[in-house]
N, C-alpha and C positions, 0 to 999 in steps of 0.2 A: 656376753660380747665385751672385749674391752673396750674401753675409750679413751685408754693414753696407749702410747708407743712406749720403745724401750729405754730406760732409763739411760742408756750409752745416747740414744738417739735426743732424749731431751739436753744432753749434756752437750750435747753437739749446735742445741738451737742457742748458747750463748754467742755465738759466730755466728756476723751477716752472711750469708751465701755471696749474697752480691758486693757484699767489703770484699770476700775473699778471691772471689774473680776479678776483682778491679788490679787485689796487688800482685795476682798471677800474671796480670797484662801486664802490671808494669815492670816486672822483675823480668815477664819475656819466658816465666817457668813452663810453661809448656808447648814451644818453638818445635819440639819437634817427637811432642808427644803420639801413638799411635793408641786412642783409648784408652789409657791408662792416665787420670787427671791426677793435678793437683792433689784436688780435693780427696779421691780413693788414697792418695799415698798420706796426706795429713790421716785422716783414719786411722789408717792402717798404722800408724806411729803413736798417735793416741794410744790406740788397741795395746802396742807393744808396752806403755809406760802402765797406763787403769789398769789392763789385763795382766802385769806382770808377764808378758810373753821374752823368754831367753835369747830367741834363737829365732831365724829367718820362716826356719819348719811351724815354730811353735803361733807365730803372728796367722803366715796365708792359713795353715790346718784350722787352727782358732777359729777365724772370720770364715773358713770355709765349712765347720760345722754348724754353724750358725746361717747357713745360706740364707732358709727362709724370713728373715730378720734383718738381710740387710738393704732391701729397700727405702725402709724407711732411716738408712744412713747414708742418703742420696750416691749410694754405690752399686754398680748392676750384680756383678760376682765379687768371689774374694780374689786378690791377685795372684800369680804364678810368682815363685818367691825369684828367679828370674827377674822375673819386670820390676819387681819392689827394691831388688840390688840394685838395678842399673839404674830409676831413678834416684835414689838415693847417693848414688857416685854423681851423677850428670845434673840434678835439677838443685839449680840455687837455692844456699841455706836462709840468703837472707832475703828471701819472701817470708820465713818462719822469724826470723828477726822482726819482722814489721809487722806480722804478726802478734807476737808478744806485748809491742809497743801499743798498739788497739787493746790489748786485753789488759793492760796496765792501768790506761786510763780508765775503762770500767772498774775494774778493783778500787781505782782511789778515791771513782765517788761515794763506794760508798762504806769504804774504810771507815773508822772510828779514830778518831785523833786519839791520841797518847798522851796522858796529860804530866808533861816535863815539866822541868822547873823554870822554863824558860818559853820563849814562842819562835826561836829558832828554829828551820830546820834542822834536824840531826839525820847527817850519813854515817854507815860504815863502811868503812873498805876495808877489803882482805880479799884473798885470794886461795885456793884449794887448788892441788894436784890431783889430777886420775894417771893411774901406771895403768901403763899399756906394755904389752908383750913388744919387745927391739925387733926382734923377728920378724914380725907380722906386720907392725905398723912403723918400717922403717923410714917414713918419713916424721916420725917425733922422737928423734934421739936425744936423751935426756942424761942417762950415763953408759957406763961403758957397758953394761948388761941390762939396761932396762930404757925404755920411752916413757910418756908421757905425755900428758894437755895440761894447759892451767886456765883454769876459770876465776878471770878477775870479775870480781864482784860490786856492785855498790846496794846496801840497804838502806832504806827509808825507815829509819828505826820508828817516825810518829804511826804510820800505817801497815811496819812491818811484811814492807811488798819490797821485792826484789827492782829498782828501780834502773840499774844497767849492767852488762853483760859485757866482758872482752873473752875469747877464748883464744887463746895462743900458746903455743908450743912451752914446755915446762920449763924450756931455760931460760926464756924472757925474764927478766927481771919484774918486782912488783912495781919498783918506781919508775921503770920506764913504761909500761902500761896507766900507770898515776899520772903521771904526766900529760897525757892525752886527753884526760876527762876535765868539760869544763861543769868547775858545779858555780851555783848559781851565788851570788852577793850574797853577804849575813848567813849562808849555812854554816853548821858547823863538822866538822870532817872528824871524823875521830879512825885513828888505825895504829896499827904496832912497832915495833922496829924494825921491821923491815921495811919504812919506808922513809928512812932515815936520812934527808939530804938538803942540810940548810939551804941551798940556792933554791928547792923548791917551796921551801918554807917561807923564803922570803917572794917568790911569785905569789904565793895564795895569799899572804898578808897583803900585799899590793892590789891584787885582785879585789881586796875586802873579805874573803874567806877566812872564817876563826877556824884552827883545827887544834886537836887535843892527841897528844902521843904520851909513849913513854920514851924518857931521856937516855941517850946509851953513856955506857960507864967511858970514863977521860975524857969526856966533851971541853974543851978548853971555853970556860965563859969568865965574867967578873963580874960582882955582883953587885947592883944599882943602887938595890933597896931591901931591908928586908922588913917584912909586916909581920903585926902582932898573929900570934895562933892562941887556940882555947888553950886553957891550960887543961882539960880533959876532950879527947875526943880522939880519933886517930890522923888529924894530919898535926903531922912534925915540925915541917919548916914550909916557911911560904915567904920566896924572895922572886924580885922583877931582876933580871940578866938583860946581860949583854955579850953575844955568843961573839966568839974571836971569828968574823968573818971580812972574805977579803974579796968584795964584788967589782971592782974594777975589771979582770978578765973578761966579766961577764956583761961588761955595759950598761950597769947596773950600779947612780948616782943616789945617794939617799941624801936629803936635806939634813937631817940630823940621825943620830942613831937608832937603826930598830930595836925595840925593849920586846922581851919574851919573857916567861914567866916560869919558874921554877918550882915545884911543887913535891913536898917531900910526904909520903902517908904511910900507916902503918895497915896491912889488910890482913884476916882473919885468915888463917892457912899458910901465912908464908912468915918465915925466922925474918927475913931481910924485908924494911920497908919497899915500898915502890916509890920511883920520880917520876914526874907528871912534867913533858916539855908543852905548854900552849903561848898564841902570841893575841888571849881575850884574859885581860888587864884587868876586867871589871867581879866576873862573875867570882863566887866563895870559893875558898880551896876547897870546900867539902864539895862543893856542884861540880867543879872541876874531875874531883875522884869519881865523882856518881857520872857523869860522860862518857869516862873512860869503862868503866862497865858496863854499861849498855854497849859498848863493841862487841859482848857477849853472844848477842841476839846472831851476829851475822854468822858465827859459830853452829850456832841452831840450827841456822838455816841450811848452812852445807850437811852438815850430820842428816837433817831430816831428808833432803836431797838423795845424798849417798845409799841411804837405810828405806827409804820407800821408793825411786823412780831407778828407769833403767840408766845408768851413766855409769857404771863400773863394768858391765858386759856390754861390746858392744857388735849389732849385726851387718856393720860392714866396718873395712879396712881404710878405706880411702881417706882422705882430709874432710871431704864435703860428706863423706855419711856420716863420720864422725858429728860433724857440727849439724845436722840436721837434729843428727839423735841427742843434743844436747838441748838444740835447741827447742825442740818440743816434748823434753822434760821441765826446761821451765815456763812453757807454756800448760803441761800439767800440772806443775807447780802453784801458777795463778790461778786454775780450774778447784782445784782442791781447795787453797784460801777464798775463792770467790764463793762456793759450797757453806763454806766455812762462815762466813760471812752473812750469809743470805738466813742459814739456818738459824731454828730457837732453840736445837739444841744442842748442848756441852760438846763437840767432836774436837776428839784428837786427830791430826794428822796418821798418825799408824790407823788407828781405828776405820777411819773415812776410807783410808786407801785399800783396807784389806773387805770391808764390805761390800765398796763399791763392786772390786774384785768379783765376788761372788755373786751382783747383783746387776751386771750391766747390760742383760738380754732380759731380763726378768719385767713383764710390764703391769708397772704400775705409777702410778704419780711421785716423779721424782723430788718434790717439794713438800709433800704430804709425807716421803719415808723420811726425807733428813730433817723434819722436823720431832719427827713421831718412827724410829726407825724398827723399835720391835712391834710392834702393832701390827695384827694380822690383816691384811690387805682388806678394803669392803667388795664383799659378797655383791658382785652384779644381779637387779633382778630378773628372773626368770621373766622371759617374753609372753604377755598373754594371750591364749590359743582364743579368737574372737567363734564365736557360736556359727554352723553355718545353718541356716532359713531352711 
């Protein structure tokens, strides 16, 4: 006789039931549901990212071979792929936004600090495109033969947890999406050129925000100071600027001049050094360079994204099933780190995802296999036949 459920079903006890009906009411997500909840369409989205399902056939078929199994995934039947489009066009994405936000803070209690050179917060920002067929999804016109979405991103490089989400049509800009996010005093932002626009440079200094970039080529500046470097090591020049800026249009009085810092290094792989623009005065130019590669991670992040979760096929057309199905891949995305996290042993990302794959109706103790995952499951004992008088 077993005595755990299905490994999909214990993955599913990391969500309050009752969290998740609270933000169904608030969002108003199922106003004008006929049996078909919230919660069966969360499922069913799950199902489509763990289970690798393509296609609308491949999700309802999936969950509907599995019938006997899905009660204990507080679902009656599977859905009519029907019902699964139409909420996914009609039922608000951002209850799965609020979503994410609850499972975030689980992840970061119990994250593992990152041990920096520093006790700053470190973000990264950047942002990735998904191409979309122009045809199909003609409301994300991107160029003249292709669409597109872009997901601006922010990572928590101490805990390596995706910490916010913008998704907006591909021709957005990345600095106008930048612009929007307030991050918090003393972090440190680290992103690339394309997010290159001294007036916001000078908002986040004002802010108290330190951020770390690379400098674009004919930046008119003049140079303050310039500081000693090792005579071995790879940064080159390390001078405090003063960028040619003219903030008067913009309302924007300063007391004396904003100093920014210049930072010139040589890095392994490339003929031409790199420039490093930051406006944090204090830290080494070599911690400065070491910042700037840690942007790396968020790199990681979208790759491992793209390469295991559904976000490059997607099973509906509209704006709003688009961002469902985005949105509760990174809601996968924190299920797999949380996994990840919790377990004592070694899992990669690909590895977790393709097993779980093959293991999410199969019952046995889901904490007992991610810790111990080739270990042949324990043999229940046989029930003893009592004597009868």
């Amino acid at each position: 006789m077993n005595r755990v459920c299905s490994v999909f079903q214990q993955i599913l006890k990391i969500f309050s039931r009752t969290e998740f009906e609270q933000l169904a009411r608030k969002h108003k997500a199922e106003r004008h549901a006929r049996g078909f909840t919230c919660w069966d369409q969360f499922v069913a989205m799950l199902f489509c990212h763990l289970g690798r399902a393509q296609s609308l056939r491949e999700i309802c078929g999936g969950l509907a071979s599995a019938e006997g199994k899905l009660n204990h995934l507080g679902i009656d039947t599977a859905p009519a792929r029907s019902t699964l489009s139409y909420a996914n066009a009609h039922r608000p994405w951002q209850l799965y936004e609020s979503l994410f936000g609850i499972l975030l803070e689980r992840c970061r209690a119990i994250a593992p600090k990152r041990r920096l050179k520093f006790k700053n917060a470190l973000l990264s920002l950047d942002s990735t495109v998904i191409d979309l067929c122009a045809s199909i999804f003609d409301w994300a016109k991107f160029r003249t033969t292709k669409g597109g979405v872009k997901i601006h991103m922010l990572l928590d490089n101490q805990g390596l947890l995706p910490s916010y989400a913008l998704i907006t049509e591909a021709k957005t800009s990345d600095i106008r999406a930048a612009r929007g996010i307030d991050f918090p005093p003393g972090a440190i932002v680290v992103f690339d050129r394309g997010y290159n626009d001294f007036l916001w440079f000078v908002t986040l200094a004002l802010q108290g925000v330190w951020f770390v970039t690379r400098m674009k080529d004919r930046t008119n500046y003049r140079v303050v100071e310039r500081r000693e470097v090792p005579s071995r090591g790879a940064i080159l020049r390390d001078e405090v600027i003063e960028l040619d800026l003219d903030l008067g249009p913009y309302g924007i009085e300063l007391d004396s001049p904003m100093l920014f810092r210049r930072i010139e290094a040589r890095v392994p792989d490339r003929e031409e050094p790199m420039v490093f623009l930051t406006n944090h005065l204090d830290f080494a130019a070599s911690t400065i360079a070491a910042i700037y590669k840690e942007r790396w991670q968020i790199e990681l992040l979208f790759k491992a994204l793209k390469q295991n979760l559904r976000i490059k096929t997607f099973v509906g057309t509209s704006s709003n099933a688009l961002s469902i199905q985005i949105w509760t891949a990174l809601i996968s995305m924190l299920i797999l780190r949380y996994l990840q996290l919790k377990a004592q042993f070694g899992w990669s990302l690909s590895n977790l995802v393709a097993l779980l794959r093959f293991n999410l109706f199969t019952y046995r103790d889901l904490w007992t296999w991610l810790n111990d995952p080739f270990s042949p499951p324990e043999v229940p004992s046989a029930p003893v036949q009592l004597a009868l008088p």
